[in-house]
VOSELUM-89053 format. One record per residue: x, y, z of N, C-alpha, C in turn; residue in three letters. Coordinates in steps of 0.2 Angstrom, whole numbers, plus 5000, padded with zeros to 4 digits. Each point is the difference from the previous one (the first is absolute). Layout:
REM residues N
XYZXYZXYZAla
...
//
This chain:
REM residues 466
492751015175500449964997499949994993Unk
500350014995500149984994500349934998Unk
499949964996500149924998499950024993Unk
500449984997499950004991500349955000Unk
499949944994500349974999500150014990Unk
500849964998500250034995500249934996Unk
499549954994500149995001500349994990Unk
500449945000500349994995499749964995Unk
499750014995499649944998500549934996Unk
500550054997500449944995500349955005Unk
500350015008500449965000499349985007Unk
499450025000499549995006500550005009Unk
500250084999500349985005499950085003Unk
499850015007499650055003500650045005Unk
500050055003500350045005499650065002Unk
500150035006499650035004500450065003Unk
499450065001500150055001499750015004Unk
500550035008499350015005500250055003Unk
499650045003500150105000499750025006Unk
500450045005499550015006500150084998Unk
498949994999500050064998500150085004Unk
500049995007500150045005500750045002Unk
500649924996500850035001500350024994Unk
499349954997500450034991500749974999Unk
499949935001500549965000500049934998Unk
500049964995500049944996500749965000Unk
499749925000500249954998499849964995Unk
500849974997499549944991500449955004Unk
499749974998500349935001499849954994Unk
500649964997500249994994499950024994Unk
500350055001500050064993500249954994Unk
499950034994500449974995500750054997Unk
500149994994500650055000499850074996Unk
499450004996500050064996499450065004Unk
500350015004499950035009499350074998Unk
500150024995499350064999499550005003Unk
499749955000499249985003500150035009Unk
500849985002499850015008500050055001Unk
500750054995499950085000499650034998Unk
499649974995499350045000499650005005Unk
499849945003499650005004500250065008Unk
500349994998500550045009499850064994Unk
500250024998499950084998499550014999Unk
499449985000499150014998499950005007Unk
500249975004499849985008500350055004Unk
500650044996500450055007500149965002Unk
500549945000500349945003500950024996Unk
500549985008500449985001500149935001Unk
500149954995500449935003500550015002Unk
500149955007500450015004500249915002Unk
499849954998500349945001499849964993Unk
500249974997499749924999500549945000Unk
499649964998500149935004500049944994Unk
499849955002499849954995500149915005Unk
499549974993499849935007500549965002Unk
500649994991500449965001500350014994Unk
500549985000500650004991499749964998Unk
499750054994499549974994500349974995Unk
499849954997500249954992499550034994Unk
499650035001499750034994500050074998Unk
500450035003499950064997500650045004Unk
500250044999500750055004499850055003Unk
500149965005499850085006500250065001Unk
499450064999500250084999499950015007Unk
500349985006500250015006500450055000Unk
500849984997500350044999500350084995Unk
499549984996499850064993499450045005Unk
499649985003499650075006500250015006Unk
500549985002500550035007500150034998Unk
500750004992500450054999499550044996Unk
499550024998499750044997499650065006Unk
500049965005499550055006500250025008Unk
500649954999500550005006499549935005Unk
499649994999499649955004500449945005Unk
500049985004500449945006499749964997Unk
500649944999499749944996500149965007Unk
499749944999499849955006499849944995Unk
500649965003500249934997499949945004Unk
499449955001500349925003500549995004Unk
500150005004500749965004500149925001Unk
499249994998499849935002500449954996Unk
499749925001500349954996500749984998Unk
500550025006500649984999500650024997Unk
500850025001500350004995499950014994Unk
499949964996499949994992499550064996Unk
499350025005499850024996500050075002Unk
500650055003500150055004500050044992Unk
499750065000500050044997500850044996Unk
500350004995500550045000500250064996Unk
499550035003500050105001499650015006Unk
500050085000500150035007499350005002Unk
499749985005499350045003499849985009Unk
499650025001499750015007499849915003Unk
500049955001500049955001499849985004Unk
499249974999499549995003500149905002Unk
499749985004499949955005499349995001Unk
499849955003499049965001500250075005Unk
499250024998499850055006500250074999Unk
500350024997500350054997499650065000Unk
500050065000499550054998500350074997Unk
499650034995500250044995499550075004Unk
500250065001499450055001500150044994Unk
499350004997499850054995499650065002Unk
500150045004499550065002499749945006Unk
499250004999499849975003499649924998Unk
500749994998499749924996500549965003Unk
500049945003500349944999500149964996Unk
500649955001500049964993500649955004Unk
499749955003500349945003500549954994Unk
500550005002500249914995499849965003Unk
500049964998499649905003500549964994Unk
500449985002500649954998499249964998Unk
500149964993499449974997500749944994Unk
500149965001500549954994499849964997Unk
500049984998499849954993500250014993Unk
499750064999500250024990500850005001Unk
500250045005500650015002500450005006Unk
500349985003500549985007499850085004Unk
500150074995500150075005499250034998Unk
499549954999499350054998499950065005Unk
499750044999499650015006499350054997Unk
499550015004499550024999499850055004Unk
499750055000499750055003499450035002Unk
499950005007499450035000500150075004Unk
499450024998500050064999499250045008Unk
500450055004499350035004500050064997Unk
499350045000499950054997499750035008Unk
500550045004500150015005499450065002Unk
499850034994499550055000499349995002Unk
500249914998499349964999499849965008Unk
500449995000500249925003500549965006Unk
500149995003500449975003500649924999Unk
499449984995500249924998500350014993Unk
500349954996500150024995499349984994Unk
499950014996499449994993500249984995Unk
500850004998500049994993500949985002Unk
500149924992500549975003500150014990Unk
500750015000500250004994500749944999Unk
499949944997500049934999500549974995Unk
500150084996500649964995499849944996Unk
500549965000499949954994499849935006Unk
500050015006499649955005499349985000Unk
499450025000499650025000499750024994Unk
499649974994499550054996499549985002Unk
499450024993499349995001499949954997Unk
499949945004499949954998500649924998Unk
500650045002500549974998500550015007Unk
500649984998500650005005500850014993Unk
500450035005500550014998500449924997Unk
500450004994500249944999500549975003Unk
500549965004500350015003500849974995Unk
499749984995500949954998500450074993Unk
499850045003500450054996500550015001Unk
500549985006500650025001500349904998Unk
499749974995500249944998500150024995Unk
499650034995499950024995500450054997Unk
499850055003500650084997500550025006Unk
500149945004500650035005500649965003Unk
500149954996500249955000500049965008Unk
499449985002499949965005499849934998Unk
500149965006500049924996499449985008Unk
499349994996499649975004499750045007Unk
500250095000499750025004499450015000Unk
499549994995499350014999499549965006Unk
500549945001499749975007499950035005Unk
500750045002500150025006499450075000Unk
500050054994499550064999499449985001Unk
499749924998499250004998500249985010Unk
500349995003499849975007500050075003Unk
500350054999500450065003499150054998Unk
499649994994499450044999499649985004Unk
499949905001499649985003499950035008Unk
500750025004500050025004499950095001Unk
500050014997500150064998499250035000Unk
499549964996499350005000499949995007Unk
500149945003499649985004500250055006Unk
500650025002500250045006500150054999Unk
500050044994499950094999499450024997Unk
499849964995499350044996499349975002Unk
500049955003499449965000499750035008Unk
500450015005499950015003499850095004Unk
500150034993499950075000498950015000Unk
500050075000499250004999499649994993Unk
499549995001499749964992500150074995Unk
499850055005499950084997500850024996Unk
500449995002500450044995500249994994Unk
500050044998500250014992500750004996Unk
499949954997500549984997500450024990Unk
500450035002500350004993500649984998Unk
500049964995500449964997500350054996Unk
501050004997500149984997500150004991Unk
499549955000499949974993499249984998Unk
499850004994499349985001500249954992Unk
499449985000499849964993500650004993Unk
500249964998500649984994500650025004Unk
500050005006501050015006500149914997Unk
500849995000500249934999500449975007Unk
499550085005500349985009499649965003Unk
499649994996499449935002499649954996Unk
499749955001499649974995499350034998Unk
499850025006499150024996499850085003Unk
500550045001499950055003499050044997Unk
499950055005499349994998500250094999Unk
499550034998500150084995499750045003Unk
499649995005499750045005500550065002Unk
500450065003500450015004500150015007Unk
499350005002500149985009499849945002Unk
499949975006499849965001499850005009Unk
499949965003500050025007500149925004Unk
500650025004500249925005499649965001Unk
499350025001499349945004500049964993Unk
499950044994499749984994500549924997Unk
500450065000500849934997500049945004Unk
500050005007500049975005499649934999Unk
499150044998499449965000500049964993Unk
500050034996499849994992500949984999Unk
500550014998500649994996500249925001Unk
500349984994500349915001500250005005Unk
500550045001500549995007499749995008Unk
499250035000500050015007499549935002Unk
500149964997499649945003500849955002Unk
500550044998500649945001500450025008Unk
499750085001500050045005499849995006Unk
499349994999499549975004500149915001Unk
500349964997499949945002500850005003Unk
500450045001500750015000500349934996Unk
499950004996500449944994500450044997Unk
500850015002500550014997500249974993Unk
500249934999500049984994499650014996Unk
499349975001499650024995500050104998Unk
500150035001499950065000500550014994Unk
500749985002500949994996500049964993Unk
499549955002499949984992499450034996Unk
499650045003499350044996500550074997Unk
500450025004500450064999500549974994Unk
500149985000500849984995499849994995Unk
499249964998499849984994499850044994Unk
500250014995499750014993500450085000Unk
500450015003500450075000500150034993Unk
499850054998500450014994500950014998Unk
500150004994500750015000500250085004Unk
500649985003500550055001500350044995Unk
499750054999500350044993500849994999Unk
500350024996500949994999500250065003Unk
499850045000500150095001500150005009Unk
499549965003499849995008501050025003Unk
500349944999500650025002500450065000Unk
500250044993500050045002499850065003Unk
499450015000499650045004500349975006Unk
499849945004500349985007500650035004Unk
500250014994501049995000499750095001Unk
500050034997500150084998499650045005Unk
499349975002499650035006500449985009Unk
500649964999500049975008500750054999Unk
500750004994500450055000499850085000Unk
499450034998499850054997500050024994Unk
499450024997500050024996500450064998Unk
500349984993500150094997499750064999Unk
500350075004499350075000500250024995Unk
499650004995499950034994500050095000Unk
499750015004499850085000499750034997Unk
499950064998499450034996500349974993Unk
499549984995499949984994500250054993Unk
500250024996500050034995499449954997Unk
499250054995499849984997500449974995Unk
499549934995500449984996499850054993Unk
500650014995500150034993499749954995Unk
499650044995499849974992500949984998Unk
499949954998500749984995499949994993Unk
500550024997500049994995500349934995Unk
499450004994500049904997500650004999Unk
500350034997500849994996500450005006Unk
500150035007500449995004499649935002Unk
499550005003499949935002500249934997Unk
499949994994500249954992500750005003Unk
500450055001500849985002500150005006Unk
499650005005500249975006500149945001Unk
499249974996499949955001500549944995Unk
500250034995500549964995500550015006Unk
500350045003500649995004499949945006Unk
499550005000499549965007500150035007Unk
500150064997499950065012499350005000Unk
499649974996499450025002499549944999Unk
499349985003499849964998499150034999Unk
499749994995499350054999499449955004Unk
499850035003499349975005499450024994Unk
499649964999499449994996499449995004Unk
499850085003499349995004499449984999Unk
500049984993499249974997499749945000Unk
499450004997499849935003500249964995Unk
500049945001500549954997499650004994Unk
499550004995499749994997500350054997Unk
500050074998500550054999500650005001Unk
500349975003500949975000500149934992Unk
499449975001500149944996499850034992Unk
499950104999499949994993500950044999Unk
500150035007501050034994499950025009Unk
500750015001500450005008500750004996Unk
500450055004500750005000500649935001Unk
500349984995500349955005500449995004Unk
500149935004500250035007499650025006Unk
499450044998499450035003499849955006Unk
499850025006499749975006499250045000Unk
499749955000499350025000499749995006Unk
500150075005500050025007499450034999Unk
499349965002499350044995499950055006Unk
499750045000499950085002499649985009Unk
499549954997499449985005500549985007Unk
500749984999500549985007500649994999Unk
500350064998500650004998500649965005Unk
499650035008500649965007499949954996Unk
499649965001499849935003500449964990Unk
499850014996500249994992500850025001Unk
500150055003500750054998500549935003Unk
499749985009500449975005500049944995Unk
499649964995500149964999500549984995Unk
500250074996500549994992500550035003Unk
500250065005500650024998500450015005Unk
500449985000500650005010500450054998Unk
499950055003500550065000500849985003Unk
500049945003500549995005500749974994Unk
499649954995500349964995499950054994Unk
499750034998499950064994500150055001Unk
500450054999500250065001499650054993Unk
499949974996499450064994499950035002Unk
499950065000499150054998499449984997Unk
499650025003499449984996499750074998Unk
499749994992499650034999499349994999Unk
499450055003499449975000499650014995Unk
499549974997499650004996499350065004Unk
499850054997499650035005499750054996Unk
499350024999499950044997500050085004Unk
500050005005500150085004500549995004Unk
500550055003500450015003499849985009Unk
499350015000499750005004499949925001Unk
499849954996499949935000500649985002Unk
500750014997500649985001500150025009Unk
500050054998500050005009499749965003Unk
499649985000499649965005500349945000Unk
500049964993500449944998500750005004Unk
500350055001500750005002499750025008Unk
499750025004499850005008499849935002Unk
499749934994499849944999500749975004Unk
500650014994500549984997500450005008Unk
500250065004500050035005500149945006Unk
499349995001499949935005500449954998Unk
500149974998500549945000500650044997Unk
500450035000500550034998500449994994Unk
499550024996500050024994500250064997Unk
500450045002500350065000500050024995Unk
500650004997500350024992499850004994Unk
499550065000499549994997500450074995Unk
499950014994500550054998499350074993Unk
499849945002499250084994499449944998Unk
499850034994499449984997499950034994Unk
499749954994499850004994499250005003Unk
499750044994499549994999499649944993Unk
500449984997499849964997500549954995Unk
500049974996500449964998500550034992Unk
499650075000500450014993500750025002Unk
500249974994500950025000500349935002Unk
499749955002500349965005499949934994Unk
500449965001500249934997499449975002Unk
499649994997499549925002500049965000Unk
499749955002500149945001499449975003Unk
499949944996499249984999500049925005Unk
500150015008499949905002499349974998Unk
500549935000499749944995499450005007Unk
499449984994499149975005499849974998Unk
499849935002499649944996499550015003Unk
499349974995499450005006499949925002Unk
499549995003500249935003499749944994Unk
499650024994500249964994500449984995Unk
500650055002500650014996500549965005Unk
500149985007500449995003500449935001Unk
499249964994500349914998500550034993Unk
499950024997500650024994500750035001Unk
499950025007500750065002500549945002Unk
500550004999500749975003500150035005Unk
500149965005500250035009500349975004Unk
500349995003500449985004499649995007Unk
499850065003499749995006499450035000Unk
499550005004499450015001500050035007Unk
500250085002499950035006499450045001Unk
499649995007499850015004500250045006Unk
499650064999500550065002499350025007Unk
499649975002499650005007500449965004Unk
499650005006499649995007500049924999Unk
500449975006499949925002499250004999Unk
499650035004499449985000499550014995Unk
500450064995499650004991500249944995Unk
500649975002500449964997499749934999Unk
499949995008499549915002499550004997Unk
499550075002499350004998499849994994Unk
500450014995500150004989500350034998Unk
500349984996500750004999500049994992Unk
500350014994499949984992500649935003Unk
499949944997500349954999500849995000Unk
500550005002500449995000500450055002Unk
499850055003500450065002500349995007Unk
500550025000500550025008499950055002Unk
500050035007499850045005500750055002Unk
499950064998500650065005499950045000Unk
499750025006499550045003500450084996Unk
499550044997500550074995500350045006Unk
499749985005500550075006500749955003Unk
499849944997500749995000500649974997Unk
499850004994500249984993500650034998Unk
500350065003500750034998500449965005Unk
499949985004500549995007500049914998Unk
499849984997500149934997500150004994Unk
500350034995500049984993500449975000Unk
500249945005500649955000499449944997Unk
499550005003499349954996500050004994Unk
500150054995500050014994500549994996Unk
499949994994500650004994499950074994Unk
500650015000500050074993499949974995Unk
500249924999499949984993499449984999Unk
499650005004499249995000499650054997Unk
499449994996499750025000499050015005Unk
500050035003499650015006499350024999Unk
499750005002499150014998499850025007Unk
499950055004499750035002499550025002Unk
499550005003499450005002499750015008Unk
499550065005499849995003499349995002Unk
499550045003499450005000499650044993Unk
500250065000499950044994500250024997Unk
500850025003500550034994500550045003Unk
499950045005500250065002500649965004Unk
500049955005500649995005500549954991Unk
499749984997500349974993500750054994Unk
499550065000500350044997500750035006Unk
499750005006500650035004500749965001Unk
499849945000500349945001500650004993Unk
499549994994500349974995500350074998Unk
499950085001500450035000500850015002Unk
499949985007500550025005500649934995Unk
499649935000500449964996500350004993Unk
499950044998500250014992500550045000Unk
500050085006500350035000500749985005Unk
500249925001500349965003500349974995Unk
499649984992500449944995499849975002Unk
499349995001499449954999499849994996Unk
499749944995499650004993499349995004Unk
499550044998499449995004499350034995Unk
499649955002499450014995499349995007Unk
499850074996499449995005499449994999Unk
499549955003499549985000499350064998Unk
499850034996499750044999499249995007Unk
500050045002499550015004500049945006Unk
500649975001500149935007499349984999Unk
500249955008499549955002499250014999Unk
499850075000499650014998499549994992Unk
500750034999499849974991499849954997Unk
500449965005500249914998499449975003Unk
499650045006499549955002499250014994Unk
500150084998499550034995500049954995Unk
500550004997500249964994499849954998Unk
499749965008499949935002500449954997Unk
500750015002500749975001500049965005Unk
500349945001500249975005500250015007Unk
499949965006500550055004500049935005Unk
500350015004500249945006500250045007Unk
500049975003499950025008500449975006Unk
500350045006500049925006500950004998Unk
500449985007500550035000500549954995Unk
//
C-alpha cells in the first residue's frame, strides 16, 4: 500500500493519496483544486486514479473532487447521509454508513460520523494485503490531533440558526458510538492540522492513533463519564471566527465546483498596459510583499495578499462572486506567480490575468503608518482591531473595537467611510491585509506600525477582559 499525505500549509488543510501497489490503482480523498501533486504522484508510482471522494462539503477551501474526476476519468463518491438539505448537487457514486470503495486490494469503508456537518463521513481504510481488520481511519474535519471538528459552522457560513447545538450533540454521539469504540491501534489522519479555523486548538502533529485521542484528548473524559452537556459547552467554547469567504465555499463545494481544466501558464505583462487597466478598473493589482515593503510605495488600490498564504489572505480581501476584476500579481518569477495563482485556486480565486515583476511604470502610492507614539496626535475616528476574540480580551491598545480581519469585508456595515480608521493586529501582516482590502473599498485607513506588538514594546498602555 502506498499513503502519502499532501498537505497544504496556507490553508492547514490535508488530503490523501492511497495506491494499491499490486493493481496499480489509487484513491484521494479530499483533493484540493490545483490537482498536479495527485497526477504527479500516480505518475511516479505507475498509478492510475480510479475514485476519489471527500468527508463532507467543505467551508474552507473548494473542493478539487471534481477538477480530478474530470482530469483522470476517476468515480467520484459523494455522502448521501444527513438528509435532504445537505444532498450533494452534482453527479457521483453515493455512498451510505457502511459503504465500501475497492481499490485493487484496499478497502475503504464510510462510517456516517456528523457533528462538523449533518452528511460527514469518515473512512476507514483495510490494507487487505495486510490484514483482515481495518488500521487506518481518515476523519476529515471530525476528528483531529488533539481537537474535534467545530460544529456551529453551518450558523455561521450557511445560514443556519442555532444548529451548533444540535452538531456539538450529533459529535458527542458520533465519538462515543463510532470512534471510541474502535481499536486504540488505529491510525488516524485528519484533515487539518495546526492554524485550520475548523477548530479551536487543533494540534500539528499529522497522525494520531484512536486509543491516544481517546486517553489523553479534552473530549475523552466527557466520553467516558458519558456527560453529554458538559461535552456541548466545552465544545462550543472559545471557537474562533468563521472566516467571511466560509459561505461561499459552502454554497460552491455542495453545488459543485467549477472545472477549470488545464491552466495556461500565466504571462509577464506589461507596466503601461497594466497602469491602464487598472485606471479603467478590470483589474485589481495584488501586492505579495511583506507589509513592511508595501508600507514604503504599493500600487493603489493594491490588495496586500502576502506570498506566505495567498488562499487564506486572498479568501479574506477579494470575493470573485461580487468582483469581476482580474488580478494582477506581484511576483518576481513566473514560477512564483504560479504558485501564488495554484494558492489563489483553493478558494476560487480564478481570474487571475498575468504578473509584473516589480513596481516600475506603475502609479505609487504610499499608505498612511503611525507608530504607537505618534497615535495620541493622529485624528481618528475609530480604533480597529483586526484579531481573534481571544487576542482581543487578552490586551488589547485602550479603546479599540473588535472585527475579526477574516471578516471585516462582510460587515463593513460596522464601519463608516467618513471615518477615519486606525488599524492594527498582532504584528502587522493580518493589518496590512485588512487595511488594504478596506482602502481599496473607500475606506480612510491608517495603520498601526508594527500592531499590538509594537504597542506592547513601546510600553504603551493596554487593557484587557471582555
Amino acid at each position: 500500500m502506498l499513503l502519502q499525505r499532501i498537505y497544504d500549509e496556507d490553508l492547514a488543510q490535508a488530503s490523501y493519496f492511497i495506491g494499491c501497489q499490486a493493481k496499480n490503482e489509487a484513491l484521494v480523498i479530499d483533493p484540493r483544486r490545483d490537482i498536479q501533486p495527485y497526477l504527479d504522484l500516480a505518475a511516479e508510482n505507475g498509478m492510475k486514479i480510479t475514485h476519489v471522494t471527500e468527508t463532507h462539503i467543505h467551508a474552507d477551501y473548494l473542493s478539487g473532487t471534481r477538477e480530478l474526476a474530470a482530469a483522470t476519468g476517476a468515480t467520484i463518491h459523494l455522502s448521501g447521509e444527513g438528509g435532504e438539505d445537505w444532498q450533494y448537487g452534482f453527479e457521483g457514486e453515493i455512498m451510505h454508513d457502511g459503504d465500501t470503495v475497492q481499490i485493487g486490494n484496499l478497502t475503504l469503508q464510510a462510517v456516517h460520523t456528523p457533528g462538523h456537518t449533518p452528511e460527514h463521513m469518515s473512512f476507514l481504510l483495510t490494507d487487505g494485503a495486510f490484514s483482515d481488520k481495518p488500521g487506518y481511519m481518515f476523519t476529515g474535519d471530525f476528528v483531529f490531533a488533539g481537537d474535534l471538528g467545530r460544529p456551529d459552522l453551518l450558523d455561521a457560513a450557511a445560514g443556519g440558526i442555532d444548529t451548533r447545538f444540535a452538531g456539538a450533540k450529533q459529535t458527542f454521539e458520533s465519538l462515543r458510538d463510532k470512534f471510541a469504540t474502535l481499536p486504540d491501534y488505529i491510525q488516524v489522519y485528519p484533515a487539518h492540522g495546526s492554524g485550520s479555523a475548523c477548530g479551536k486548538a487543533l494540534g500539528a502533529v499529522p497522525v494520531t492513533t484512536v486509543g491516544y485521542e481517546r486517553n489523553f484528548s479534552w473530549w475523552g473524559k466527557y466520553i467516558e463519564e458519558n456527560d453529554e452537556q458538559g461535552f456541548v459547552d466545552a465544545l462550543l467554547d472559545g471557537q474562533p471566527d468563521a472566516h467571511g469567504y466560509f459561505e461561499r465555499m459552502k454554497r460552491q463545494n455542495r453545488e459543485g465546483p467549477a472545472i477549470m481544466g488545464e491552466r495556461k501558464p500565466l504571462q509577464e505583462m506589461v507596466a503601461e498596459d497594466v497602469a491602464g487597466k487598472l485606471d479603467a478598473g478590470t483589474h485589481v493589482f495584488v501586492d505579495t510583499r511583506h507589509q513592511d515593503e508595501v508600507h514604503k510605495g504599493t500600487v493603489k488600490g493594491a490588495l496586500n495578499i502576502n506570498e506566505s498564504k495567498p488562499a487564506t489572505y486572498g479568501g479574506w480581501s477579494f470575493n470573485p462572486e461580487r468582483d469581476d476584476a482580474k488580478l494582477v500579481l506581484l511576483a518576481p518569477s513566473q514560477a512564483e506567480a504560479q504558485r501564488i495563482w495554484d494558492h489563489l485556486v483553493r478558494v476560487g480565486i480564478d481570474n487571475v490575468d498575468g504578473y509584473v515583476t516589480s513596481l516600475q511604470g506603475l502609479p505609487v502610492f504610499v499608505p498612511e503608518v503611525v507608530t504607537s507614539g505618534q497615535l495620541e496626535g493622529v485624528k481618528y475616528d475609530a480604533l480597529l482591531d483586526l484579531r481573534e476574540h481571544s487576542e482581543f480580551v487578552a490586551s488589547r491598545v485602550p479603546g479599540a473595537k473588535r472585527l475579526g480581519v477574516s471578516r471585516v469585508m462582510w460587515e463593513l456595515d460596522q464601519l463608516n467611510k467618513d471615518d477615519v480608521i486606525v488599524t492594527y493586529c498582532q504584528s502587522g501582516r493580518r493589518s496590512s491585509v485588512g487595511a488594504s482590502a478596506l482602502r481599496r473599498a473607500g475606506y480612510n485607513v491608517v495603520e498601526l506600525k508594527g500592531s499590538h506588538d509594537a504597542w506592547v514594546s513601546a510600553g504603551m498602555p493596554t487593557e484587557s477582559g471582555e
